[in-house]
C-alpha positions in Angstrom: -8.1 34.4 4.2 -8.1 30.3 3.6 -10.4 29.0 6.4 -8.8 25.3 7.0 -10.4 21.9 7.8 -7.4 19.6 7.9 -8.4 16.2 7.8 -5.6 13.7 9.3 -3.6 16.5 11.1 -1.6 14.3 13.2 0.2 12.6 9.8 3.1 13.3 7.8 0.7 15.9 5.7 -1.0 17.3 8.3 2.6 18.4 9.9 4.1 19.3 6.8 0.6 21.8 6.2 1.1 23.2 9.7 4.5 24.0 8.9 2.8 25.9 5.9 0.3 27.6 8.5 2.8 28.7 11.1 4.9 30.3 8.0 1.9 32.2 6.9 -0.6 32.9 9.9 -1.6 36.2 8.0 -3.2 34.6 5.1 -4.7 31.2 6.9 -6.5 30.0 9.7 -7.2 26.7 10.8 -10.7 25.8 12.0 -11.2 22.4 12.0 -9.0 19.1 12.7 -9.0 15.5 12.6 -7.4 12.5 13.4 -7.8 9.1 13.9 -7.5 8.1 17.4 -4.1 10.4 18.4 -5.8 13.1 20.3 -3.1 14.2 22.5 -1.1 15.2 19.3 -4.8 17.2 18.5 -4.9 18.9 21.8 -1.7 20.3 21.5 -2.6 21.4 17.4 -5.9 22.6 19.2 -4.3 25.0 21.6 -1.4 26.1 19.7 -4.1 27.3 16.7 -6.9 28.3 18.6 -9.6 25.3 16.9 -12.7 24.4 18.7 -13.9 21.9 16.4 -12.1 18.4 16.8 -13.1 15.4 15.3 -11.6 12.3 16.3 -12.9 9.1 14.7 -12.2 6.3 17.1 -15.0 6.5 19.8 -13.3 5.4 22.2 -10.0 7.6 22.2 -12.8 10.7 21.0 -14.4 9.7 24.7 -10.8 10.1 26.2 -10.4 13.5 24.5 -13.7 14.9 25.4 -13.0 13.8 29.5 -9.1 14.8 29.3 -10.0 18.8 29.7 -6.7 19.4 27.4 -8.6 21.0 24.6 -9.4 24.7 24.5 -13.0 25.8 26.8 -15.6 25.5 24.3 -14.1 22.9 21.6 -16.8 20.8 20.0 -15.6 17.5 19.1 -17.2 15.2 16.3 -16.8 11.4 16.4 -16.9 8.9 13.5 -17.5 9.2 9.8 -20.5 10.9 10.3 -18.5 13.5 12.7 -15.5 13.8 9.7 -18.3 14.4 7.0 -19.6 17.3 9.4 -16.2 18.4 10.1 -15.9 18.8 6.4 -18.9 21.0 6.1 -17.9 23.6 8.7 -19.9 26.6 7.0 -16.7 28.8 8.2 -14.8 26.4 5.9 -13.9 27.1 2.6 -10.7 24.5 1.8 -10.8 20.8 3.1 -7.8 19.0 3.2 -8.6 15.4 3.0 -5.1 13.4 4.4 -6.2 10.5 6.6 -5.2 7.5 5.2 -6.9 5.0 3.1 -10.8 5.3 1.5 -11.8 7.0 5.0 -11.9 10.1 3.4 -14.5 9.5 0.4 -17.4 10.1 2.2 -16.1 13.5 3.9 -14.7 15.0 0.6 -17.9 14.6 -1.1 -19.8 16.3 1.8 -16.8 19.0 1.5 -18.0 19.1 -2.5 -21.3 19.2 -2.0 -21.2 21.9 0.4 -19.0 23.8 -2.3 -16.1 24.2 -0.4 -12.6 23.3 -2.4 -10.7 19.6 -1.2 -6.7 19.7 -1.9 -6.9 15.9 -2.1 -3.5 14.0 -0.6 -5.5 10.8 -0.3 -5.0 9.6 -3.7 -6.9 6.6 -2.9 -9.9 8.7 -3.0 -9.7 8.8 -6.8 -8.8 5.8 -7.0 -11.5 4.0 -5.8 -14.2 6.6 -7.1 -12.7 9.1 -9.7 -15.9 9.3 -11.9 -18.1 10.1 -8.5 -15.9 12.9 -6.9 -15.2 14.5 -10.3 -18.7 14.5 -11.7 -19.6 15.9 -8.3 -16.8 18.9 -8.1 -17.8 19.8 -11.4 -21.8 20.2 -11.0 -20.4 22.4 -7.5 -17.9 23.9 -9.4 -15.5 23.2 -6.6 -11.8 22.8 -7.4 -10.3 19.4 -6.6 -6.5 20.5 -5.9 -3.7 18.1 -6.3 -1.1 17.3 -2.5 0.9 14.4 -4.1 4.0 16.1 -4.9 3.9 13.9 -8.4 0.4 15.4 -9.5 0.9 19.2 -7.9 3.9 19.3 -10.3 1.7 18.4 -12.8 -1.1 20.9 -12.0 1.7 23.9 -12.3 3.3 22.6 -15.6 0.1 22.6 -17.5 -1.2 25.8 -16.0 -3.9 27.9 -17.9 -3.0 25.4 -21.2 -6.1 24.1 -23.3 -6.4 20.4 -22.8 -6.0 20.1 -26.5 -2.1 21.0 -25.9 -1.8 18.3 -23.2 0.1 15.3 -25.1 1.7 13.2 -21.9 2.4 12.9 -18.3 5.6 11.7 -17.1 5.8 11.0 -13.9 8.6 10.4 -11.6 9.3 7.8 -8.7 12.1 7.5 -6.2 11.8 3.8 -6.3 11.7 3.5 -3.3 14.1 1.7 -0.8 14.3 -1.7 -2.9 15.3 0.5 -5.9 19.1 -1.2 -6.4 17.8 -4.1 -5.0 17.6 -7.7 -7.0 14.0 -9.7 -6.5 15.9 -12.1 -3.6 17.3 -9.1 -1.4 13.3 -8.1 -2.0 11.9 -11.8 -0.9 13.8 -11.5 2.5 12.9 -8.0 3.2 11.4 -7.1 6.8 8.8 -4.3 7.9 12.0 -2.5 9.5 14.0 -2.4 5.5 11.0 -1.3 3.7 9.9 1.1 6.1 12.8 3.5 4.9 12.5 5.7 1.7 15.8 7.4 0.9 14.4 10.8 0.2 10.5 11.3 1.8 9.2 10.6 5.3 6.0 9.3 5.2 3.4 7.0 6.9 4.0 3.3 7.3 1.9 2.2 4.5 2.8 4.7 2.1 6.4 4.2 2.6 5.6 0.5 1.9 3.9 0.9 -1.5 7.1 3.5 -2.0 8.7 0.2 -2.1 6.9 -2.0 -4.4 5.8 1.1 -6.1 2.1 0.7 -5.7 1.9 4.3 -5.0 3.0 5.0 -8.4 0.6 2.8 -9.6 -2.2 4.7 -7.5 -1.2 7.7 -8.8 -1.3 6.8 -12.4 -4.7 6.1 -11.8 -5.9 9.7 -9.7 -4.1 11.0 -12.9 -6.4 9.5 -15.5 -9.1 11.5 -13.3 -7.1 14.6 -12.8 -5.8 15.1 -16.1 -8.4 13.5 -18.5 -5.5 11.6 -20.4 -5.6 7.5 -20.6 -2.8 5.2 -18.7 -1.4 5.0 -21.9 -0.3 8.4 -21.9 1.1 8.4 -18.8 4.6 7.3 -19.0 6.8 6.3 -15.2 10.2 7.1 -15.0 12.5 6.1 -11.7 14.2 9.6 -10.7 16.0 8.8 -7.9 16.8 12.1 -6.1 13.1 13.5 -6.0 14.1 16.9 -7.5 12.1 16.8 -10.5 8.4 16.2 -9.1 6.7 15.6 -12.7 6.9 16.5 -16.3 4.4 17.3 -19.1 4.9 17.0 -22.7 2.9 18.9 -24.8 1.9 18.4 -28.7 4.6 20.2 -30.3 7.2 17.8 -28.2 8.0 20.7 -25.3 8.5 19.2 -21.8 7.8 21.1 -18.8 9.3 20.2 -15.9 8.6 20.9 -11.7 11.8 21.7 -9.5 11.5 21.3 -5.6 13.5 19.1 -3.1 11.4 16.3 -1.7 9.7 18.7 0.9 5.9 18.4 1.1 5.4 22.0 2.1 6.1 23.2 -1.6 2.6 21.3 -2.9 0.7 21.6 0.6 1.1 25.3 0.0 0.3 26.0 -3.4 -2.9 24.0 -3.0 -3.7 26.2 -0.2 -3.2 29.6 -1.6 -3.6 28.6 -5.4 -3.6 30.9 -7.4 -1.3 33.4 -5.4 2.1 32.5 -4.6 3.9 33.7 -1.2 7.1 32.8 0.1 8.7 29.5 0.7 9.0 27.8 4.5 11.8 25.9 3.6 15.0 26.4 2.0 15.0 25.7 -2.2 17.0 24.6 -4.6 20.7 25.9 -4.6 21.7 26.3 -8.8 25.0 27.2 -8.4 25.5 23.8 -6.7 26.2 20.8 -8.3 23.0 19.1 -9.4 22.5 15.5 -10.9 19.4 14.4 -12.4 18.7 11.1 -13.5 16.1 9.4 -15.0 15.3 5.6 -15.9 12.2 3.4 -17.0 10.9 1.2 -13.8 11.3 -3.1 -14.0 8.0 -4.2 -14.9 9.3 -7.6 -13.4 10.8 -6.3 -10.4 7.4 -4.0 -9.7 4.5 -6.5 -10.1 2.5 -4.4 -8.1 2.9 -1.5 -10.9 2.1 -3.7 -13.7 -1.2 -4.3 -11.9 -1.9 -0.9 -11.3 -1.3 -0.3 -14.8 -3.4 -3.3 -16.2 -6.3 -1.6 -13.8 -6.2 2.2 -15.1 -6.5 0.2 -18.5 -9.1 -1.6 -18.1 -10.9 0.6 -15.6 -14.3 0.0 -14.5 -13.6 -1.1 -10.2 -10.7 -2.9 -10.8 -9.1 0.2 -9.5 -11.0 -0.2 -6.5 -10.2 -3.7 -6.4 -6.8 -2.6 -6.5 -6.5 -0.4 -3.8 -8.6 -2.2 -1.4 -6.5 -5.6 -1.7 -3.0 -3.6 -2.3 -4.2 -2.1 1.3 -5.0 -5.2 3.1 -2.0 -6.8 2.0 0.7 -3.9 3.5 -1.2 -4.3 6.5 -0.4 -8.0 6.7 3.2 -7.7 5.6 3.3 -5.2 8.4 1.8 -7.5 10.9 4.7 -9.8 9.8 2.0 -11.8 8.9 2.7 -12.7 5.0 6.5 -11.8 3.3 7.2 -9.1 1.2 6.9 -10.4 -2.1 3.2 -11.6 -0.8 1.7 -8.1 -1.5 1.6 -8.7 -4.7 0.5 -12.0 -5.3 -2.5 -11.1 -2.8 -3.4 -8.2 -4.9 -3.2 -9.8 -8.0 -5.1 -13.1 -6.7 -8.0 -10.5 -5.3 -8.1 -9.0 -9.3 -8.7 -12.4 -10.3 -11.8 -12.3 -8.6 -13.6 -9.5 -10.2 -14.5 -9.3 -13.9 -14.5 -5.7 -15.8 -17.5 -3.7 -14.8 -18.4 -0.2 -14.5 -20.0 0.6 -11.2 -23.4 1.2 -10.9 -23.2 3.8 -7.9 -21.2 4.9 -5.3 -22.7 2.2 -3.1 -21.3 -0.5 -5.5 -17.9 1.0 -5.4 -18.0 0.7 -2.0 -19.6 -3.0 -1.6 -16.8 -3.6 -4.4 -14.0 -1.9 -1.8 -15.4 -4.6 1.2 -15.7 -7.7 -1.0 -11.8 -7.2 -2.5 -10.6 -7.1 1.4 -12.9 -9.9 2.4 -11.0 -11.8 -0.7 -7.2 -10.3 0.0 -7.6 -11.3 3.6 -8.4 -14.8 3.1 -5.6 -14.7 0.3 -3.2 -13.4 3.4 -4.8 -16.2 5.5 -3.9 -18.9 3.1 -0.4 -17.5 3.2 0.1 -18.4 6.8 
């Protein structure tokens, strides 16, 4: 029986893993949720799966929850990082899924580690911003770090029980998001409302933006370097615009493998959960007999600034990454706000690497004084916009 803290339930993963649960209530149980300030949505998760231990992050709406009397008698609720982080280490826990968006869920995935319990990882900017730490830690708790993003799940079945030594590239797929047809001045005029569409996943707000300039594939490129072991430069990026083929893995006598699944989340969300056993689907598959066209093309360097960055970070490595991700973040936020244009996100990002020389960091508490002083920098890049 998987025993489930689910970190961000109220998101797109979180009800995409619920989907997962109610197809499959013999073999997992939830017994822990999260979310950031939505706790209506987590009352209703609460009742409907028996879970008496809430955390809610946002003090003020986790003061709201604890007066409102909509959560089952007897629910303990958790507030703040510290609450998450305890959440996490729920001793009737033994998988942590870590979805809440952003570098919020470092800190509670290492306590999740360190209290040996496995993390199926959807926030990719977790690796991102500190790969070395959260690897070095799974490994001296022999934990398993399981792969959500679709992209990297693919990966993680292709290769399989194969020696690393077999393992010669990653290929890995992007829909291109929204702006995929699109010429660099249909991009300069675009609006919150045009890039908050992706034409085959539903997602958050922000990740449906980096969809768009294809900073997520730039993030993931990076979590791959620490999922994998390979360097950037084995990691090729191909633009597949229906989102059948999730992956691909070449290995050193020239054989690709590849992952079929339509763009649902529930196919990764659940092998993560029940990995190594495989039980039956929730939603409907992939139809053979039907026509099926698959194509494949290399991404505009050009076009996707904020992909060349990403790669020129997993290159160069050190917190760059981190840079990366922390100014990439802040800038989605402002285009969001309708604050800077579209084609800003970028040019913050890039103007917050500028910043930073190459180094490695010295601790986790560097990464993270790294994370604030790229935001302080990208907002007063975003300011200057204005």
């Amino acid at each position: 029986m998987r025993k489930i803290v689910l970190l961000g339930a109220t998101g797109s993963i979180g009800e995409n893993t619920l989907k997962v649960l109610d197809g499959h209530r013999d073999k997992a149980q939830l017994v822990g949720i999260a979310a950031n300030t939505r706790w209506r949505e987590l009352a209703v998760i609460a009742k409907k799966y028996g879970v008496r231990h809430v955390a809610i992050f946002d003090e003020k709406a986790a003061s709201e929850a604890e007066k409102s009397g909509e959560f089952p008698a007897g629910t303990r609720f958790y507030t703040g990082e510290n609450g998450l982080c305890e959440l996490a280490t729920l001793p009737e826990a033994n998988l942590v899924v870590t979805a809440v968006v952003g570098t919020l869920g470092l800190r509670p995935t290492l306590a999740a580690i360190r209290s040996r319990k496995d993390v199926a990882v959807a926030s990719k900017e977790i690796l991102v911003l500190a790969g070395r730490f959260v690897m070095d830690a799974a490994r001296e708790h022999r934990v398993k770090i399981l792969p959500v993003d679709s992209e990297h799940n693919a990966i993680f079945q292709c290769i399989g029980a194969e020696p690393q030594r077999h393992l010669d590239r990653i290929i890995l797929t992007a829909s291109g998001g929204i702006f995929r047809d699109a010429t660099l001045d249909e991009m300069a005029r675009a609006r919150p409302a045009d890039a908050l569409k992706n034409p085959n996943w539903a997602m958050g707000p922000k990740v449906t933006v980096d969809s768009s300039t294809m900073a997520n594939k730039g993030l993931e490129l990076i979590e791959a370097t620490w999922l994998f072991g390979l360097p950037q430069e084995k990691i090729d990026i191909v633009v597949h615009p229906q989102s059948i083929v999730h992956s691909m893995v070449q290995f050193t006598d020239g054989s690709v493998l590849a992952h079929l699944a339509p763009p649902s989340m529930t196919f990764p969300i659940q092998n993560c959960i029940f990995h190594p056993q495989r039980f039956a689907g929730v939603v409907p598959t992939l139809d053979f007999s039907q026509t099926l066209n698959l194509e494949f093309r290399a991404p505009d360097y050009v076009k996707y600034k904020c992909l060349r960055l990403a790669r020129e970070c997993a290159c160069d490595g050190g917190i760059l990454p981190a840079v990366f991700n922390a100014a990439n973040e802040v800038a989605v936020d402002a285009f969001l706000r309708e604050r800077v244009p579209y084609l800003a996100i970028p040019e913050i990002t890039e103007k917050a690497l500028a910043a930073f020389p190459r180094r490695e960091p010295d601790s986790l508490g560097d990464v993270l004084a790294v994370d604030a002083d790229a935001r302080r920098i990208a907002r007063i890049a975003a300011d200057a916009i204005l």
